[in-house]
C-alpha positions in Angstrom: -30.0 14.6 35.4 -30.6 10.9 35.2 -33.2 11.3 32.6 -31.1 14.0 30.0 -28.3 11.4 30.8 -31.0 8.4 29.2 -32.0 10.2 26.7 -28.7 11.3 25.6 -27.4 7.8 25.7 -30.4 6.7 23.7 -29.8 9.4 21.0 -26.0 8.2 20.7 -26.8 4.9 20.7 -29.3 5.8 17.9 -27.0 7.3 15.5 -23.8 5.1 15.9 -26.7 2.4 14.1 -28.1 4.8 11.3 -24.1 4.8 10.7 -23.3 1.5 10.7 -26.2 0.7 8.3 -25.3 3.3 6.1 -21.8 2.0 5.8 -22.8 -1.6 5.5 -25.0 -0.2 2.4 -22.6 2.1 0.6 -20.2 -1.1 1.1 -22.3 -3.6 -0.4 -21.5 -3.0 -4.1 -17.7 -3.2 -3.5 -17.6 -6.9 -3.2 -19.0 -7.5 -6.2 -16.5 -5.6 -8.3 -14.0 -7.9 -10.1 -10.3 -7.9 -9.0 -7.6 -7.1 -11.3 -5.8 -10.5 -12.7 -2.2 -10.8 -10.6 0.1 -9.5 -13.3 -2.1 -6.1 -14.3 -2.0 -5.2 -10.3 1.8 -6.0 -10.1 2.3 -3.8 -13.2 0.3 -0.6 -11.8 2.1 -1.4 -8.2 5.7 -1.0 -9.8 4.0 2.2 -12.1 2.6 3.6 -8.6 6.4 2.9 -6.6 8.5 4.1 -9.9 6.2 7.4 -9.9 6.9 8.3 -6.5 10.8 8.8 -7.2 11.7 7.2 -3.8 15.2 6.1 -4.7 15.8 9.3 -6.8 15.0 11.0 -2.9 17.6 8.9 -1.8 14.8 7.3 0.5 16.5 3.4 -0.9 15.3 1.4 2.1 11.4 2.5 1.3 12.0 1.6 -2.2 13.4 -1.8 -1.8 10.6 -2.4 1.1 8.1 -1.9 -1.1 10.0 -3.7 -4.3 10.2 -7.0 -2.4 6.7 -6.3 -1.1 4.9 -5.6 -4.8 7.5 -8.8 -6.2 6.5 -11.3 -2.6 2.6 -10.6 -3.5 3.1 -11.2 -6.9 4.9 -14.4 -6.6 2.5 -15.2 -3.7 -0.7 -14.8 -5.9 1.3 -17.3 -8.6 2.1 -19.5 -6.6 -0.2 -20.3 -3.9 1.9 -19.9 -0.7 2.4 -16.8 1.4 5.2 -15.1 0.1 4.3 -12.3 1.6 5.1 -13.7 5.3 8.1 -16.0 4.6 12.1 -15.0 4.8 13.0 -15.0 1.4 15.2 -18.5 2.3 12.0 -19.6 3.0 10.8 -18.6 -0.4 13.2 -20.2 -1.9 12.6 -24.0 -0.8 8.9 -23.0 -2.8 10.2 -21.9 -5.6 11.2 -24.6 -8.5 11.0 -22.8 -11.8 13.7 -21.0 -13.7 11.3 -17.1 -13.6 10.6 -17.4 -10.2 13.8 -18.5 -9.3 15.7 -15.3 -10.8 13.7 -13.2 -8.5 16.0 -14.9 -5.6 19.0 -13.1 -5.9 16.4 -9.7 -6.4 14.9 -10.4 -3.2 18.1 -11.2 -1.3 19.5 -8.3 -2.5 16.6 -6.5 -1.3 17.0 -8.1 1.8 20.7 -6.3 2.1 19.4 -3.2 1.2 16.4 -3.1 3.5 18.2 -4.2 6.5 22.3 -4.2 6.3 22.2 -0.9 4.6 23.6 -2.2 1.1 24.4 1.1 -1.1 22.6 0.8 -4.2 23.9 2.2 -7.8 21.6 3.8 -9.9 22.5 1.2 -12.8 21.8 -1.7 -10.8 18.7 -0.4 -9.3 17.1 0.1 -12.7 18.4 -3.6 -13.5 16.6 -5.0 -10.7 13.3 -2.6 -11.5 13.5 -4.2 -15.2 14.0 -7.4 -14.1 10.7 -7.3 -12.1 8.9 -6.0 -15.0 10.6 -8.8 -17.5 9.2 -11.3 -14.7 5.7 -10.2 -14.4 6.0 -10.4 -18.4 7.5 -13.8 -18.9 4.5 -14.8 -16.4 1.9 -13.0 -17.3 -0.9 -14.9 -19.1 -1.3 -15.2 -23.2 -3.8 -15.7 -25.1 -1.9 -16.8 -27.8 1.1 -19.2 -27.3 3.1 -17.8 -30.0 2.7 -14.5 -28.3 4.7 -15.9 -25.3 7.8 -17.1 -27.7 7.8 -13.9 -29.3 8.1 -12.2 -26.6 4.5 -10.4 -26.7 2.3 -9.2 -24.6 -1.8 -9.6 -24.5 
């Protein structure tokens, strides 16, 4: 029985590294795709959240979770400091510039929502949701100055 138990072991042993190696190789092209700039990302996130009709299910905590999680990112990947882990009182000793400072009251107000059950009217939620958008817009990258006063996007 010792043996079969060897043998066994070996075999185990055997296939746990053919499947390791063939994960590390199937993997290795993924690094070397190109991520998406900050604001494209944030854009398809809010698509992807909107498209799942969470607030419309009445499901409001989930939505504004994942509101202040796609705007926290967002903000984080301008900015430079996590966002993503700081109270949003924290957020707001980082934050000097007129854009990012509007998403304040957002965030506090998602901060209500999310955790002193604040009811939420379906005018001010779609506010908020086109006030994110308008943010990732007034943000975003140009290529052409002009383009930014007009209000254009590239």
């Amino acid at each position: 029985w010792l043996i079969w138990g060897i043998v066994l072991l070996v075999i185990l042993l055997a296939a746990a590294a053919v499947i390791t190696a063939l994960k590390r190789w199937s993997s290795r092209g993924q690094f070397m795709q190109a991520a998406d700039p900050p604001h494209i990302l944030a854009r398809r996130e809010l698509d992807d959240l909107l498209s799942r009709q969470l607030f419309e299910k009445g499901r409001h905590k989930e939505f504004y979770f994942r509101l202040s999680e796609i705007v926290r990112r967002y903000i984080e990947s301008l900015r430079g400091f996590p966002a993503a882990e700081y109270t949003t009182e924290e957020i707001a000793h980082h934050l000097v510039k007129d854009p990012d400072r509007e998403m304040l009251a957002l965030l506090r107000h998602a901060d209500l929502v999310k955790f002193a059950d604040d009811v939420v009217s379906v005018h001010r939620n779609q506010e908020e949701i086109k006030a994110v958008f308008d943010y990732i817009e007034k943000t975003s990258p140009s290529e052409n100055p002009a383009d930014r006063s007009a209000g254009g996007v590239s």
